[in-house]
C-alpha positions as a Markdown table, in Angstrom:
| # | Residue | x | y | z |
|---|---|---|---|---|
| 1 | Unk | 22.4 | 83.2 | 115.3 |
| 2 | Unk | 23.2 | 81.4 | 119.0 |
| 3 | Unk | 26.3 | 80.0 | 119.0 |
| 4 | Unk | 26.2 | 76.1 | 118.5 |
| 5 | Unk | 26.9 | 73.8 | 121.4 |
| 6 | Unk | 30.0 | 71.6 | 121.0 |
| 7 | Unk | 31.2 | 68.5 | 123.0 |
| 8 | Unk | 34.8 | 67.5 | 123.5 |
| 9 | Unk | 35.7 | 63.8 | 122.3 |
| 10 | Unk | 38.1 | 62.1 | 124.0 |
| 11 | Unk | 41.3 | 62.3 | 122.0 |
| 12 | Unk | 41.2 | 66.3 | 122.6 |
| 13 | Unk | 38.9 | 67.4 | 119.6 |
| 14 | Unk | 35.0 | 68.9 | 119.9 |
| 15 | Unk | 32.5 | 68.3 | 117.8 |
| 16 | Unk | 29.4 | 70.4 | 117.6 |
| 17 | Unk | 26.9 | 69.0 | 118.9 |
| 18 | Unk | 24.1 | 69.0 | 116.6 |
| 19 | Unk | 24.6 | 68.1 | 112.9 |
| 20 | Unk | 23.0 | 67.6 | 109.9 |
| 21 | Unk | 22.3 | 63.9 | 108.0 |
| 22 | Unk | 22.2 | 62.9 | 104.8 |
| 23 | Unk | 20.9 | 58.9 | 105.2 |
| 24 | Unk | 18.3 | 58.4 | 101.9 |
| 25 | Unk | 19.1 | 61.8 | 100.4 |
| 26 | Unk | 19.5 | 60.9 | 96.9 |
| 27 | Unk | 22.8 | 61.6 | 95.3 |
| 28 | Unk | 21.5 | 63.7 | 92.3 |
| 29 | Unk | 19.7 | 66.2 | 94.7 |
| 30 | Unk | 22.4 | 65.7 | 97.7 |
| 31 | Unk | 24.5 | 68.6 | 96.9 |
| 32 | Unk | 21.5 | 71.0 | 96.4 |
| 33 | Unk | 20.0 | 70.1 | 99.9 |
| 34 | Unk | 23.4 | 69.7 | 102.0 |
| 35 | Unk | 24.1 | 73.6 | 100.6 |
| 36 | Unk | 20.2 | 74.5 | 102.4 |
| 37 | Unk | 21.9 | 73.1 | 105.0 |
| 38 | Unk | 24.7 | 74.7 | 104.9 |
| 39 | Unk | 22.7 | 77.9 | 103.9 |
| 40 | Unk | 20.7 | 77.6 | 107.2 |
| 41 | Unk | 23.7 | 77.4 | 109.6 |
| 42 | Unk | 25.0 | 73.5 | 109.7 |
| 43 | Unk | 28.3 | 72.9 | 109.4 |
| 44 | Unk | 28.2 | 69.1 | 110.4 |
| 45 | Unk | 27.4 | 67.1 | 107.9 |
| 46 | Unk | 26.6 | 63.3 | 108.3 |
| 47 | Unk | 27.2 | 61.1 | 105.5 |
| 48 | Unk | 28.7 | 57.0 | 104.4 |
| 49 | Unk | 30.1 | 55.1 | 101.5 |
| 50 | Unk | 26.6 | 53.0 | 101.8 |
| 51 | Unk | 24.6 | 56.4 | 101.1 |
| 52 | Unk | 26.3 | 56.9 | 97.5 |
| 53 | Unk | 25.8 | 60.0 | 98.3 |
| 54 | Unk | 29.6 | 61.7 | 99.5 |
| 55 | Unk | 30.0 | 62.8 | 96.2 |
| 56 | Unk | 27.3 | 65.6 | 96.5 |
| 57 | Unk | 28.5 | 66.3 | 100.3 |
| 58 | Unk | 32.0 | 67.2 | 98.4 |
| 59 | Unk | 30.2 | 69.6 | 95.7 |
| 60 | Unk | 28.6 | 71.0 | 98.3 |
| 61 | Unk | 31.6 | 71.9 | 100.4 |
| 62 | Unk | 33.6 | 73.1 | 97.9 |
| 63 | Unk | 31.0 | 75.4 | 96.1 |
| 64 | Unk | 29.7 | 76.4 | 99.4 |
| 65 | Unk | 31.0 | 79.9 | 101.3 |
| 66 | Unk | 32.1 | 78.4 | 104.7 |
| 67 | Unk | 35.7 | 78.1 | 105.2 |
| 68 | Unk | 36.9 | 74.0 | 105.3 |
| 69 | Unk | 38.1 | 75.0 | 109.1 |
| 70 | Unk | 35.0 | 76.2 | 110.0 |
| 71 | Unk | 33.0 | 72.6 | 109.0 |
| 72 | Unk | 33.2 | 68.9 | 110.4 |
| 73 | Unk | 32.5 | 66.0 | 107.8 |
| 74 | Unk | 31.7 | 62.5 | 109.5 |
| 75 | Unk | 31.6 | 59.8 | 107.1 |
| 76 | Unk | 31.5 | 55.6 | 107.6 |
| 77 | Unk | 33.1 | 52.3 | 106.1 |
| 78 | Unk | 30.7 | 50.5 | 103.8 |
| 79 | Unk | 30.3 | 46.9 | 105.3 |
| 80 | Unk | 31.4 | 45.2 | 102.8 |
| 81 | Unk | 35.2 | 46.6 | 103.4 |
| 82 | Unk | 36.2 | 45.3 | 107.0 |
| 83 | Unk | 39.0 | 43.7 | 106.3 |
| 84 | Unk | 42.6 | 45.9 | 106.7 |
| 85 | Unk | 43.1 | 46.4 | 103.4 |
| 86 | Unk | 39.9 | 46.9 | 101.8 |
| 87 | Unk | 39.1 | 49.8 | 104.9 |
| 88 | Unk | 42.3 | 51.6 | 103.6 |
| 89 | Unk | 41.3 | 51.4 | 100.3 |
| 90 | Unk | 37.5 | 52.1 | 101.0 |
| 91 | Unk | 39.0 | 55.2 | 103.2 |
| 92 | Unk | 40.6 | 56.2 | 99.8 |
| 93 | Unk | 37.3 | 56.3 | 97.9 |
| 94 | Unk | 35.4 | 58.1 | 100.4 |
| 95 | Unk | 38.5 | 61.0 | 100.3 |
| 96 | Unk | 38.3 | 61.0 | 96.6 |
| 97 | Unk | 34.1 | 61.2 | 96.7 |
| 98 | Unk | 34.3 | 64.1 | 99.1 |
| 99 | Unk | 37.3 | 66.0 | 97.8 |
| 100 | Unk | 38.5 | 66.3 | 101.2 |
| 101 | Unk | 42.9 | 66.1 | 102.4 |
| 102 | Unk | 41.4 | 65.4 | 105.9 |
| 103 | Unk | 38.4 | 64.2 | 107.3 |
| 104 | Unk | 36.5 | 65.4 | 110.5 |
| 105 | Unk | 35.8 | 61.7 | 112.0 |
| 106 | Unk | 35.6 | 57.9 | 109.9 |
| 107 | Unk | 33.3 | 55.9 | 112.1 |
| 108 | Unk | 32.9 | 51.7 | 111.5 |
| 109 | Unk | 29.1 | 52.0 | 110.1 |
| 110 | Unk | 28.1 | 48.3 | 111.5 |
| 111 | Unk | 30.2 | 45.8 | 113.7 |
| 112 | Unk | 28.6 | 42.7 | 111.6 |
| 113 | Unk | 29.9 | 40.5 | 114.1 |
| 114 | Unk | 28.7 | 37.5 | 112.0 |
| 115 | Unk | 31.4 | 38.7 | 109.2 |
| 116 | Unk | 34.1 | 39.0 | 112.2 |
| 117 | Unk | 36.2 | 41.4 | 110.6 |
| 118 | Unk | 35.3 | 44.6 | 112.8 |
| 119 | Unk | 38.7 | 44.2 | 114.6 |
| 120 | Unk | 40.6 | 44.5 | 111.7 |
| 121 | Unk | 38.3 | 47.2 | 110.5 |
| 122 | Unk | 39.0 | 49.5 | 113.5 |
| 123 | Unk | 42.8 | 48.6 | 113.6 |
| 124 | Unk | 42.4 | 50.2 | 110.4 |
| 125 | Unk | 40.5 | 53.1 | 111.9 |
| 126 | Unk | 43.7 | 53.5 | 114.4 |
| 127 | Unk | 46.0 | 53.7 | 111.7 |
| 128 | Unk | 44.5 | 56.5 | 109.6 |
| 129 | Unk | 44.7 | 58.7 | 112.3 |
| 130 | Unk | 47.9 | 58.5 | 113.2 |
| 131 | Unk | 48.5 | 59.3 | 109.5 |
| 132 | Unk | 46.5 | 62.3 | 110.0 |
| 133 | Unk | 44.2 | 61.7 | 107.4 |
| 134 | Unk | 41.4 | 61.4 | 109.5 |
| 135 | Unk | 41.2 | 63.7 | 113.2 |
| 136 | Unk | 38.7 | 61.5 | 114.9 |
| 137 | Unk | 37.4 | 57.8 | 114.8 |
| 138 | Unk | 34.8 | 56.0 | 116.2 |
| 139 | Unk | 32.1 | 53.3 | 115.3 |
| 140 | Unk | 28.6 | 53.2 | 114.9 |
| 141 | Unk | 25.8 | 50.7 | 116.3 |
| 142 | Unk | 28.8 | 49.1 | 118.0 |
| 143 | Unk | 26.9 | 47.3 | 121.1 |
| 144 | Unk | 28.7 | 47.5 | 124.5 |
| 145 | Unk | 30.9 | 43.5 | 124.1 |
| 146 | Unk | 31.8 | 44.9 | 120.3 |
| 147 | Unk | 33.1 | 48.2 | 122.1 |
| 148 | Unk | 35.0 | 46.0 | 124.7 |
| 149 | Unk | 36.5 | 43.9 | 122.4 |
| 150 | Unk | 37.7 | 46.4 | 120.1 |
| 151 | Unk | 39.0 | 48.7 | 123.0 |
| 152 | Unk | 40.7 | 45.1 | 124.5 |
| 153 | Unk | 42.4 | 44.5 | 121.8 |
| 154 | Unk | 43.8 | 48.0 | 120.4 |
| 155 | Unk | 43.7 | 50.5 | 123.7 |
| 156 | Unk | 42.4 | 53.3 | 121.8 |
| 157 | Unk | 39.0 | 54.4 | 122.7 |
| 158 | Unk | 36.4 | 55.2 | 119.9 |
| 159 | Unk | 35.7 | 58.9 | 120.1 |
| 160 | Unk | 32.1 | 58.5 | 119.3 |
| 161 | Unk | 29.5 | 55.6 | 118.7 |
| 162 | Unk | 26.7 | 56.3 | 116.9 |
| 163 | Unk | 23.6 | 54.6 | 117.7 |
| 164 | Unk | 19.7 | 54.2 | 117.1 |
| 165 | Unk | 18.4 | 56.5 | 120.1 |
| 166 | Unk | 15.2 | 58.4 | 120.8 |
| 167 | Unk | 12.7 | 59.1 | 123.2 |
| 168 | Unk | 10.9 | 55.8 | 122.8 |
| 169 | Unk | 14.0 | 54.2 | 122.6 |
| 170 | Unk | 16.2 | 55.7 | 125.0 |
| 171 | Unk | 19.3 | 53.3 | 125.4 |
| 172 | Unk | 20.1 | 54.2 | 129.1 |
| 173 | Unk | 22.3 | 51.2 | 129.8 |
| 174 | Unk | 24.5 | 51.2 | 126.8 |
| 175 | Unk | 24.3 | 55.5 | 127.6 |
| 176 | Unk | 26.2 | 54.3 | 130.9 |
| 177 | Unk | 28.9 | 52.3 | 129.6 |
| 178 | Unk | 29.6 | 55.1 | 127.3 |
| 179 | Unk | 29.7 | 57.6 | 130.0 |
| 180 | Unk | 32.5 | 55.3 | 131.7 |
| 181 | Unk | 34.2 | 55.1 | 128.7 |
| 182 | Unk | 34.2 | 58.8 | 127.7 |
| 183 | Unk | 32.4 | 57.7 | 124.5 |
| 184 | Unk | 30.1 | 60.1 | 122.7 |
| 185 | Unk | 27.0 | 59.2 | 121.9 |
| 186 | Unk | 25.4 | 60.2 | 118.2 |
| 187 | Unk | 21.9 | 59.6 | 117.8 |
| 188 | Unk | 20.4 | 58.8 | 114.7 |
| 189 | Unk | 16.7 | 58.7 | 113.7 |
| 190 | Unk | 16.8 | 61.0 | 116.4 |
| 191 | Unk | 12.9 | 61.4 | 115.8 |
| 192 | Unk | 12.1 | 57.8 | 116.0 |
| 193 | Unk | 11.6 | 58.0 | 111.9 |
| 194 | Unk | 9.3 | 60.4 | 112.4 |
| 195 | Unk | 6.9 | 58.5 | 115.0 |
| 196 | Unk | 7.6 | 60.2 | 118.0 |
| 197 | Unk | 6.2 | 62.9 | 116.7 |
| 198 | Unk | 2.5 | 61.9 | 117.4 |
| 199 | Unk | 3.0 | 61.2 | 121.1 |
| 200 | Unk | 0.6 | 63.7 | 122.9 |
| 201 | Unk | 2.8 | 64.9 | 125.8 |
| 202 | Unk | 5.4 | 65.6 | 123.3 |
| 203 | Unk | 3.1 | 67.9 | 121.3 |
| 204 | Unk | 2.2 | 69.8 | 124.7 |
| 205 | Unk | 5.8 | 70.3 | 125.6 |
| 206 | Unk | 5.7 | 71.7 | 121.8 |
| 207 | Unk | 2.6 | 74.2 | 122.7 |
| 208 | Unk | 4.0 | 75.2 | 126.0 |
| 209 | Unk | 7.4 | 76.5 | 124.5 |
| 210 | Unk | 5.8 | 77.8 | 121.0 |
| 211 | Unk | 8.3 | 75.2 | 119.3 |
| 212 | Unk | 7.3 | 72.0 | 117.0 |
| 213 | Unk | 7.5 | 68.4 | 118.1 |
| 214 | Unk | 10.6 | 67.9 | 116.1 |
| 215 | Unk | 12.3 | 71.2 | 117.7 |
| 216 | Unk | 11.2 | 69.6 | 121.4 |
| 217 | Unk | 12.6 | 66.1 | 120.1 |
| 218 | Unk | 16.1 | 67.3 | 119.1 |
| 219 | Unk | 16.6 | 70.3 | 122.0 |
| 220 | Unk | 15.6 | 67.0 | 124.2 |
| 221 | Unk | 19.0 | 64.9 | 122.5 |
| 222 | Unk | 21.2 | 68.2 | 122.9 |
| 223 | Unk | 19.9 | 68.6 | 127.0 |
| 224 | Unk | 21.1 | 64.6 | 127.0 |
| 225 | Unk | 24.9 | 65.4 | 125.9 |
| 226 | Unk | 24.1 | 63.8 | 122.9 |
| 227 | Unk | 25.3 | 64.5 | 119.2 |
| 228 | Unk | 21.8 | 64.6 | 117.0 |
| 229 | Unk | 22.0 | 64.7 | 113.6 |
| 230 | Unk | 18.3 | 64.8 | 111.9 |
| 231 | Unk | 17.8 | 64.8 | 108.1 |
| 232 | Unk | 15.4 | 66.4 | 106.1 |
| 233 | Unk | 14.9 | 67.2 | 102.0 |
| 234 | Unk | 12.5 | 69.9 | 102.7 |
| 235 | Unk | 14.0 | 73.5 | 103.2 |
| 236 | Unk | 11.3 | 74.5 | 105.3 |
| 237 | Unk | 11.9 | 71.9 | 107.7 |
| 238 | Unk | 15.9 | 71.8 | 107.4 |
| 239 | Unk | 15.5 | 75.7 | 108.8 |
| 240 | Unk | 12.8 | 74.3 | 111.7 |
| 241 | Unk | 15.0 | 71.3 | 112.7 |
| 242 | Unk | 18.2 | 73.8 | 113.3 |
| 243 | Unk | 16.2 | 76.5 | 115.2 |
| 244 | Unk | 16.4 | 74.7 | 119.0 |
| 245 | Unk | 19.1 | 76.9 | 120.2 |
| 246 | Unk | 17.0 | 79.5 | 122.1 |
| 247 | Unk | 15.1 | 77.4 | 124.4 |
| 248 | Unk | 16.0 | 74.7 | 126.7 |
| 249 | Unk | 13.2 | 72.0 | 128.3 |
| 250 | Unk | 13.1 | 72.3 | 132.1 |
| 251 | Unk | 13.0 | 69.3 | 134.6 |
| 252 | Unk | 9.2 | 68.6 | 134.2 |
| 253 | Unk | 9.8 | 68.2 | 130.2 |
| 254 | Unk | 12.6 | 65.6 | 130.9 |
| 255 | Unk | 10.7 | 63.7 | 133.3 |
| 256 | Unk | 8.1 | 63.2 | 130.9 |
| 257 | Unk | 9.8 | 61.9 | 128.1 |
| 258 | Unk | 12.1 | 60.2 | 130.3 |
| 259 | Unk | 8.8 | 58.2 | 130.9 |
| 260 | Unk | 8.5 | 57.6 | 127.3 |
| 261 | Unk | 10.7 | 55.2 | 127.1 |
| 262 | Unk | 10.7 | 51.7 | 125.8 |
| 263 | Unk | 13.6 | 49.2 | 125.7 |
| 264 | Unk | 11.4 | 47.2 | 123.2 |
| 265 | Unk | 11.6 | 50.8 | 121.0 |
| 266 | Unk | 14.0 | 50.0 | 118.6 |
| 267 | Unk | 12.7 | 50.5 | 114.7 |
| 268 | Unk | 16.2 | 49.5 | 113.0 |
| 269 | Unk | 18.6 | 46.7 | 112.9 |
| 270 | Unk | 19.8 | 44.6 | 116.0 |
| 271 | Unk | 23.8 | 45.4 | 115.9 |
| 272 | Unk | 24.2 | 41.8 | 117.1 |
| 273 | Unk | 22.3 | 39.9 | 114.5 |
| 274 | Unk | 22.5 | 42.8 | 111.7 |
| 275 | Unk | 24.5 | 41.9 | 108.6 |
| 276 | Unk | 23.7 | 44.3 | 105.9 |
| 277 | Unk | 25.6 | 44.0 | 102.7 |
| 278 | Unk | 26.7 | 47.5 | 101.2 |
């Protein structure tokens, strides 16, 4: 198997660089399919309190045969637990859920800037890992002012931020201010929830390299310097989705999904209005 790329974070730990998710898996069958992933090669797993689903991430780690060293576990703060106290406690359920002494990385899952509480959320964050419960932190769908804030206020940098990003959405300025910042970027619906897939020049950079769509889509993410994390409940697919480490696209294949895209992209919630309750 080719060994899997990993990317340093910014308070000294890697992460590898492509992952497997676990957003709609259903908790009853979670286990099952995060062990086919497991199975196949993964050993980063992607889950959040909002998923009800770290429960069967846990089962699967501990019945699984790969050492805890040798995995990374991400998982996220339900919205509904910004404030100090709550995160801490929230933090505790999601430790208990997974079975886990330490996690990999805790990311903030929305800012929810209408609720206000992000601040005290990642303040939070900070203090978990200098408990050593948690080895990395970082946000998600954290827009560039929510980033600048939090960083303001604190000093400490999130390790990672992960974001809505694909080709037809390809978030070059916010990818910017994370390159200044030393911020990883994690996509998720790295394949545009699956409609990205039907764009013609994507399926001839498939038939040129004697790879799928979805291979071209997430070897594209990993030539970024992005984290990519797709999900799947098929086996079949699960297998296809993790075999993109033999091939790389050249420049032609970049510039030609650079052209694809569109700042007008986005299929999920707007981090500045968004204010989902779970």
């Amino acid at each position: 198997m080719a060994q899997q790329p990993r990317l340093k974070l910014n308070d000294g730990t890697t992460i590898p660089q492509l992952g497997f998710g676990v957003w709609q898996v259903p908790p009853e069958t979670t286990a099952d399919i995060v062990g086919e992933a497991l199975r196949t090669g993964y050993v980063s797993i992607d889950t959040a309190e909002g998923y009800r689903n770290e429960r069967g991430v846990g089962d699967a780690v501990q019945n699984g045969d790969i050492g805890r060293d040798q995995l990374y576990i991400t998982s996220k703060l339900r919205n509904g637990a910004h404030g100090y106290d709550d995160a801490m406690r929230a933090f505790d359920q999601t430790m208990a859920e997974l079975q886990l002494d330490v996690l990999d990385l805790f990311l903030i899952h929305w800012p929810l800037p209408k609720q206000g509480k992000y601040l005290e959320a990642w303040k939070a964050l900070v203090e978990m890992q200098k408990s050593g419960r948690v080895r990395s932190i970082g946000v998600s769908n954290f827009n560039p002012d929510h980033l600048e804030r939090i960083i303001g206020e604190t000093g400490v940098v999130p390790a990672v931020n992960q974001i809505e990003l694909h080709p037809t959405f390809q978030q070059r300025a916010a990818r910017d201010f994370h390159a200044r910042h030393n911020i990883v970027i994690e996509s998720w619906s790295p394949l545009g929830q699956g409609q990205d897939l039907n764009d013609p020049g994507i399926a001839e950079i498939a038939r040129k390299h004697g790879k799928t769509p979805a291979q071209v889509i997430i070897r594209w993410h990993l030539d970024q310097g992005l984290v990519v994390i797709p999900k799947s409940v098929t086996p079949s697919r699960i297998r296809e989705n993790f075999a993109v480490l033999d091939f790389k696209l050249d420049a032609e294949d970049l510039q030609r999904i650079a052209a694809l895209d569109d700042p007008k992209g986005r299929i999920g919630s707007d981090p500045a209005v968004a204010d989902h309750r779970f």
